[in-house]
C-alpha positions in Angstrom: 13.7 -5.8 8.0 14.3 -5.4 4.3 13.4 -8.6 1.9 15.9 -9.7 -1.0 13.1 -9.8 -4.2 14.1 -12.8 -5.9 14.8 -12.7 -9.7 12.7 -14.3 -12.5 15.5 -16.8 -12.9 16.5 -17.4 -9.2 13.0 -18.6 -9.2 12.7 -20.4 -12.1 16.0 -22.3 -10.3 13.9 -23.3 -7.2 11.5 -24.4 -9.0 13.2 -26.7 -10.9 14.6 -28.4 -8.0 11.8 -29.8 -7.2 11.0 -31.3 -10.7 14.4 -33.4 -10.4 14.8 -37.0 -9.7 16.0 -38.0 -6.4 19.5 -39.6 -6.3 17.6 -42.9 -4.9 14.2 -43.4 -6.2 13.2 -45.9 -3.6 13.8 -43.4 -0.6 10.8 -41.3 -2.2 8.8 -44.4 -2.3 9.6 -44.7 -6.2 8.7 -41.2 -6.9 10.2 -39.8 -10.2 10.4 -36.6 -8.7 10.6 -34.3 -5.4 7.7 -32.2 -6.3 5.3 -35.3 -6.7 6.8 -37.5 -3.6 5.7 -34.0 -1.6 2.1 -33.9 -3.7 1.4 -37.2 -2.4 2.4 -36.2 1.2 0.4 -33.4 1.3 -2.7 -35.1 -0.1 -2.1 -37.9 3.3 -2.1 -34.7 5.4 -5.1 -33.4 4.2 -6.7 -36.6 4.4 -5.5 -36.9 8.2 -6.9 -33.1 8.8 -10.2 -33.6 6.5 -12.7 -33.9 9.8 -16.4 -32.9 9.5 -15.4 -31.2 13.3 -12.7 -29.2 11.4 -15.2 -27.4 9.0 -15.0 -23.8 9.8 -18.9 -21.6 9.6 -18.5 -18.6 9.9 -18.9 -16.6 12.3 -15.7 -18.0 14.1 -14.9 -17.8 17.5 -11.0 -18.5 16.3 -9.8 -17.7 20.3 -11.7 -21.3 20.8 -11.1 -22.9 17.6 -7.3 -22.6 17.3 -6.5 -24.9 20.2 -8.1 -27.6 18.6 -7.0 -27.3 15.3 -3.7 -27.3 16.4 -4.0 -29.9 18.7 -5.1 -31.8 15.2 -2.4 -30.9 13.8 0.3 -31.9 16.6 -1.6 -35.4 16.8 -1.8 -36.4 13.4 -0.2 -34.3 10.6 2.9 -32.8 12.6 5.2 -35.8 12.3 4.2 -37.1 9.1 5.1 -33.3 7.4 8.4 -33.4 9.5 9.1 -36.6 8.4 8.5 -35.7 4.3 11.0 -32.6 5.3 14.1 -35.0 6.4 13.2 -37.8 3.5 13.7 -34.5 1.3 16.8 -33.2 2.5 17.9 -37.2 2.8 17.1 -37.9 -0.8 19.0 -34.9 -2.0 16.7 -31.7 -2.6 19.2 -29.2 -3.1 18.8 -25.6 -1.7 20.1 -23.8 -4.5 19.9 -20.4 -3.3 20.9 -19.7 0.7 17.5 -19.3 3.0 17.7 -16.1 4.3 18.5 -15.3 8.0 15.4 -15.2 9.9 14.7 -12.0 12.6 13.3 -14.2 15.3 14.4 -18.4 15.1 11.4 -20.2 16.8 11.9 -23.2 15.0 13.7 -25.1 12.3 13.0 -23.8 8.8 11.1 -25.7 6.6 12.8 -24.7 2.7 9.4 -25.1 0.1 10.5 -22.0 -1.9 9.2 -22.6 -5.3 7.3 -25.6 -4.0 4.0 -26.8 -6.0 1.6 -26.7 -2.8 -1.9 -26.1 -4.7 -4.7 -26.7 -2.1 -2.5 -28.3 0.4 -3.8 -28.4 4.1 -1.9 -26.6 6.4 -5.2 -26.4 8.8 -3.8 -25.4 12.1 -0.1 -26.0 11.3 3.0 -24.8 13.1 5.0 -23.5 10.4 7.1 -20.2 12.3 10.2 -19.9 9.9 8.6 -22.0 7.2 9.6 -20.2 3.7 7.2 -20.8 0.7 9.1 -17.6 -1.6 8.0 -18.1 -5.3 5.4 -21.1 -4.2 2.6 -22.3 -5.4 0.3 -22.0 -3.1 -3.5 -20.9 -4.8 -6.2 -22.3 -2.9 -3.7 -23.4 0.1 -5.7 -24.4 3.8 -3.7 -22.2 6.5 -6.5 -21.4 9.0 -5.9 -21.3 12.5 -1.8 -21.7 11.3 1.3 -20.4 13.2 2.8 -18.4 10.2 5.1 -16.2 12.4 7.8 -15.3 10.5 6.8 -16.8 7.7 7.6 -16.0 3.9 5.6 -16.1 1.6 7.1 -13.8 -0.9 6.2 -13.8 -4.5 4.0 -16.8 -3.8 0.7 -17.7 -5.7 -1.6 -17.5 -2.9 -4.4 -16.5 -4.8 -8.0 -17.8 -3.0 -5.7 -18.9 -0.1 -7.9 -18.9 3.2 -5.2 -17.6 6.2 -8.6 -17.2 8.4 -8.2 -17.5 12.0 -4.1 -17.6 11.5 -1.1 -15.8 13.5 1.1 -14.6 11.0 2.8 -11.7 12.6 5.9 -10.5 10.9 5.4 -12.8 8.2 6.5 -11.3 4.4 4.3 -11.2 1.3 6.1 -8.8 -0.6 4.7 -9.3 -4.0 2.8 -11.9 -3.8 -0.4 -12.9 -5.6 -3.5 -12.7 -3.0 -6.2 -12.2 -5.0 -9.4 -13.3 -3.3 -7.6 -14.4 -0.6 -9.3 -14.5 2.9 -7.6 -12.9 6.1 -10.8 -12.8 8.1 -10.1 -13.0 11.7 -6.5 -13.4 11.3 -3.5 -11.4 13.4 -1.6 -9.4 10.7 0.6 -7.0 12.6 3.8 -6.4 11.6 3.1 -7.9 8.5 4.6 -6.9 4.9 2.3 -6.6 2.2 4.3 -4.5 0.0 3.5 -4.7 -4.0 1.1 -7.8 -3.2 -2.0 -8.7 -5.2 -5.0 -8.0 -2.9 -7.9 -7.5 -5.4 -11.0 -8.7 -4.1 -9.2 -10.2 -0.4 -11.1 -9.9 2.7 -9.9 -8.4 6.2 -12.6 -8.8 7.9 -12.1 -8.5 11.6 -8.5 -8.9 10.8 -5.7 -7.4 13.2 -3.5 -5.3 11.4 -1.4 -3.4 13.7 1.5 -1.8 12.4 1.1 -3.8 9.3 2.2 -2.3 5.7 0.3 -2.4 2.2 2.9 0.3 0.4 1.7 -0.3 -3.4 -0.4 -3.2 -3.0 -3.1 -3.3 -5.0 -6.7 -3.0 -2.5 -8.9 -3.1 -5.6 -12.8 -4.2 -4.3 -10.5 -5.7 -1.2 -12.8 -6.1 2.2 -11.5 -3.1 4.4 -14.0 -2.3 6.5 -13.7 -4.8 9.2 -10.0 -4.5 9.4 -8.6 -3.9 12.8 -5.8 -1.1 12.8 -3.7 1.5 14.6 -1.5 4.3 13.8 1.5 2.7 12.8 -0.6 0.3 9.8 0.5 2.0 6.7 -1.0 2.1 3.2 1.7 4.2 1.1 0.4 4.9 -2.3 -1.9 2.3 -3.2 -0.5 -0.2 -6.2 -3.3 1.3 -8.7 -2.5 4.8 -8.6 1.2 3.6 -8.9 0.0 1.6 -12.4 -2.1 4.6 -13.4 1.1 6.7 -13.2 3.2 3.9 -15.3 0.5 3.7 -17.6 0.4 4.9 -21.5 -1.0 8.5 -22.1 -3.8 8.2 -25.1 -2.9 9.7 -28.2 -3.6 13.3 -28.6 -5.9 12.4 -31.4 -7.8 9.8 -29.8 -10.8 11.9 -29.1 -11.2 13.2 -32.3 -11.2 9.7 -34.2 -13.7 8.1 -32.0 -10.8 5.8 -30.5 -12.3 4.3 -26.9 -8.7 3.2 -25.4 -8.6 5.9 -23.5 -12.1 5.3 -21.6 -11.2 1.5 -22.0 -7.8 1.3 -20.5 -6.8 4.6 -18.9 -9.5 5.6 -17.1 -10.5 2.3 -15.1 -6.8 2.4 -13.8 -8.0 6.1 -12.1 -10.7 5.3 -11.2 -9.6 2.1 -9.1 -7.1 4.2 -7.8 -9.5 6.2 -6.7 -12.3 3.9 -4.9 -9.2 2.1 -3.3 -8.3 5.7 -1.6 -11.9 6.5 -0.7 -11.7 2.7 1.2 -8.7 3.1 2.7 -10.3 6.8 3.9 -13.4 5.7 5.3 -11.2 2.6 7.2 -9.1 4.8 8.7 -11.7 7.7 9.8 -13.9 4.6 11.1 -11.0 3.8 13.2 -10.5 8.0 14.3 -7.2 8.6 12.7 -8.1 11.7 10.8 -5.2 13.2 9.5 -4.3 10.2 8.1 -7.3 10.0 6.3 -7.3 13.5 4.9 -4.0 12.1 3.2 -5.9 9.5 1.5 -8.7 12.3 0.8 -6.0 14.0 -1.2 -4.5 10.7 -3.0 -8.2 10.0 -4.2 -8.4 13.6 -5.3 -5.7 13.7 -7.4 -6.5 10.8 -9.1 -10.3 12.1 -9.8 -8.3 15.0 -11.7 -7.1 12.6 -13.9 -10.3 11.3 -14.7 -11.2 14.8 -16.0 -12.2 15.1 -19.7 -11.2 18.8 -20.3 -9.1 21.1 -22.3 -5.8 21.6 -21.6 -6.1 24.8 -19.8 -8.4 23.5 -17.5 -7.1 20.7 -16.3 -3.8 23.2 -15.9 -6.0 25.4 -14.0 -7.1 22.4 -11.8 -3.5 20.9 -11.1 -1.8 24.6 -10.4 -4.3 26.3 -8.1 -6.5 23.6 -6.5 -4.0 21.0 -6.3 0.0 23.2 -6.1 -1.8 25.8 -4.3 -4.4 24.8 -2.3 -3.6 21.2 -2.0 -7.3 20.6 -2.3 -7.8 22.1 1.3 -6.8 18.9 2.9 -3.1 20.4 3.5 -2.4 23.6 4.7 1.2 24.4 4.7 0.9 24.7 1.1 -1.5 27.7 0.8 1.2 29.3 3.7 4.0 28.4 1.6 2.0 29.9 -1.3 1.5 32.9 0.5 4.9 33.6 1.9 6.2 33.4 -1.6 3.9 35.9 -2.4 4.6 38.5 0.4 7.8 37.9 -1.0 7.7 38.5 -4.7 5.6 41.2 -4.0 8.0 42.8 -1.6 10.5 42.7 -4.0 8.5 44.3 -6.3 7.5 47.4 -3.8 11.6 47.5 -3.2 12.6 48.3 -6.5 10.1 50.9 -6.7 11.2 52.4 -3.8 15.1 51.9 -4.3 14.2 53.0 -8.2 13.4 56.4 -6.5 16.6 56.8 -5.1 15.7 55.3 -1.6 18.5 54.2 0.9 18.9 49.8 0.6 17.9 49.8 4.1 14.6 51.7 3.7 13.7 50.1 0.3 13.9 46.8 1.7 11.7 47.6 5.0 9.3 49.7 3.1 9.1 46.7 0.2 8.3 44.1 3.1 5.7 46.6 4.4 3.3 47.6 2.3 3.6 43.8 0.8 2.5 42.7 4.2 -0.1 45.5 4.4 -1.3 44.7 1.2 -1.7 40.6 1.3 -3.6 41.1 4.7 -5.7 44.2 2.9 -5.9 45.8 5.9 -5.7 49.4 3.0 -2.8 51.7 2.7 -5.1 54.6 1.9 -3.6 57.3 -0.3 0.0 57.0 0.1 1.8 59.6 -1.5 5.1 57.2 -2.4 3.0 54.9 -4.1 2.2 57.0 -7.2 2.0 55.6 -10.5 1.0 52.2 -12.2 3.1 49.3 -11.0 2.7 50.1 -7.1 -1.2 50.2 -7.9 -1.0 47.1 -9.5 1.5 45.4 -7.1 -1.4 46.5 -4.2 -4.3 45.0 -5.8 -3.4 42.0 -7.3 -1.6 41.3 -4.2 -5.1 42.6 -2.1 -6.8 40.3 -4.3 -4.8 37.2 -4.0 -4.7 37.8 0.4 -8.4 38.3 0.1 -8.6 34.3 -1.8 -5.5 32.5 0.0 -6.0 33.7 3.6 -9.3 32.1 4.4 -8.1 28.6 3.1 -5.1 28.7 4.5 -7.0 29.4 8.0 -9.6 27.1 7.4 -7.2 24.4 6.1 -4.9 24.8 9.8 -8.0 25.0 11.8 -9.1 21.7 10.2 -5.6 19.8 11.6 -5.7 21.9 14.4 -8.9 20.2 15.4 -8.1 16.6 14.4 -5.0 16.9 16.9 
């Protein structure tokens, strides 16, 4: 299901809402504002939920735990948060901007978009449906939480603890999640396209079918996380930034100027550890082609790290990387090679048609010797073959089936085997 991003200044409006007065001061309990009438409730939630029994040490048996926390929650917290939802709506918090239709309606949505929710205590809350787009929500309590369904889209969640939750198909497209903990929680189906990740932790996390597509993983906690076949990475947000970002000038070298060591290359380079994380997570797990893919992202990225003339790094993009595809994909060497046997074949066909040779016959002969060449399997001393450009079409072609063959093969056998 696709998620409507919102703008800078459809967020700006619901954030505003909140810093209104109500249309009846005494039905906030004098509060000059929505956003401090639900301050003040949150704070009496998390002073019904702050029990020395609801401390969480880790390692967490959350499969135990969650029961009680939620039964916690249902006892003392549940009614007092619905409550502060209808004196809300009753005191005149305005929507603004239509919630958006939910995929699965488990129960009534709660509206905090834009909410200020810093360190609230949501321990072991039902909130399926809730929507906290564009809130503010850094250093938030939702372990052992129902989020299912959930948005939290271009939220501030940033060293949020979701340990120990259920938020399948919940939504953090774009959100900030930086140092944020996901240890022992059930991510699948989850969106966590263009989010902020640096430095989160997944361990032991379930993340079936979930989806990072340009988040940025940089130093995030991989190696515990739980995943399958359908849990997507896309390209990872840093190489996506390293791409965006400002070429040096051409001079920079020469006058001593660091900016290109000091901003260019540590957005590479972070590219590049993320891909080498993702790789070893998903070859930990067994899914090896996959990982090859991520083998090739972090490749490409260490040729941008290279410090080399021009011609090099040419020479290092064009065959390794066009060509060759660093080994890790092998239809491109057979691609490579195809256009070669081709090219070539055409060149062996107007030599023979140049010699007054029927179409037909050019064209079989061309396709021929290009064949017999690329596979060097020797042509001996063919008497229609005289002179310099069929010699040269033979060994440069006898050459260039003598490099591309064996990777090509090797490259093939290599998937053939991770199938």
């Amino acid at each position: 299901m696709a998620m409507a991003q919102y703008s800078a200044a459809e967020l700006e409006r619901l954030r505003e809402r909140w810093l209104a007065p109500p249309h009846d001061p005494a039905a906030l309990d004098g509060c000059p504002s929505f956003g401090e009438f639900l301050r003040q409730r949150l704070a009496e939630v998390a002073a019904l939920l702050a029990r020395p029994a609801d401390q969480s040490e880790p390692p967490v048996d959350w499969e135990k735990k969650r029961p009680r926390l939620r039964a916690a929650w249902e006892k003392s917290a549940e009614p007092l948060f619905r409550r502060t939802m209808a004196e809300l709506a009753a005191a005149g918090l305005e929507a603004v901007l239509p919630l958006p239709p939910a995929q699965y309606s488990i129960r009534e949505p709660v509206d905090l978009r834009g909410a200020d929710c810093r360190g609230a205590s949501f321990l072991g809350a039902h909130l399926e449906n809730a929507d906290f787009t564009g809130a503010e929500l850094s250093g938030a309590d939702f372990r052992a939480a129902r989020c299912l369904e959930t948005r939290f889209a271009q939220a501030n969640c940033r060293e949020a603890t979701f340990a120990g939750a259920e938020c399948q198909f919940a939504r953090f497209d774009g959100a900030q999640l930086d140092n944020a903990s996901f240890a022992g929680t059930d991510c699948s189906m989850v969106r966590f396209d263009r989010a902020r990740l640096k430095q989160a932790g997944f361990g032991d996390a379930k993340c079936y079918a979930t989806a990072f597509h340009g988040a940025l993983l940089a130093n995030a906690e991989l190696a515990g996380m739980r995943i399958n076949h359908f849990t997507t990475f896309g390209t990872p947000g840093e190489q996506l930034a390293a791409k965006s970002s400002k070429q040096p000038p051409a001079n920079a070298r020469q006058e001593g100027d660091d900016w290109y060591i000091v901003e260019l290359l540590p957005l590479w380079l972070k590219a590049a550890e993320v891909n080498a994380a993702i790789r070893q997570l998903l070859k930990g797990h067994g899914y090896f082609i996959e990982a090859d893919e991520y083998q090739y992202q972090e490749m490409v990225c260490r040729r941008h790290l290279l410090q080399a003339s021009r011609l090099f790094r040419f020479y290092d993009w064009f065959f390794k990387d066009l060509i060759f595809g660093y080994g890790l994909k092998w239809k491109r060497p057979f691609i490579t090679l195809l256009v070669i046997i081709t090219l070539w074949g055409i060149g062996f066909f107007l030599h023979f048609y140049g010699s007054g040779t029927p179409l037909a016959s050019s064209l079989g002969n061309g396709f021929y010797y290009s064949v017999i060449s690329f596979t060097t399997l020797g042509l001996g001393n063919a008497q229609e073959l005289t002179g310099f450009w069929p010699k040269f079409l033979i060994c440069s072609e006898a050459l260039l089936g003598t490099i591309l063959m064996p990777i090509f093969l090797l490259a093939y056998a290599r998937k053939i085997l991770q199938d």
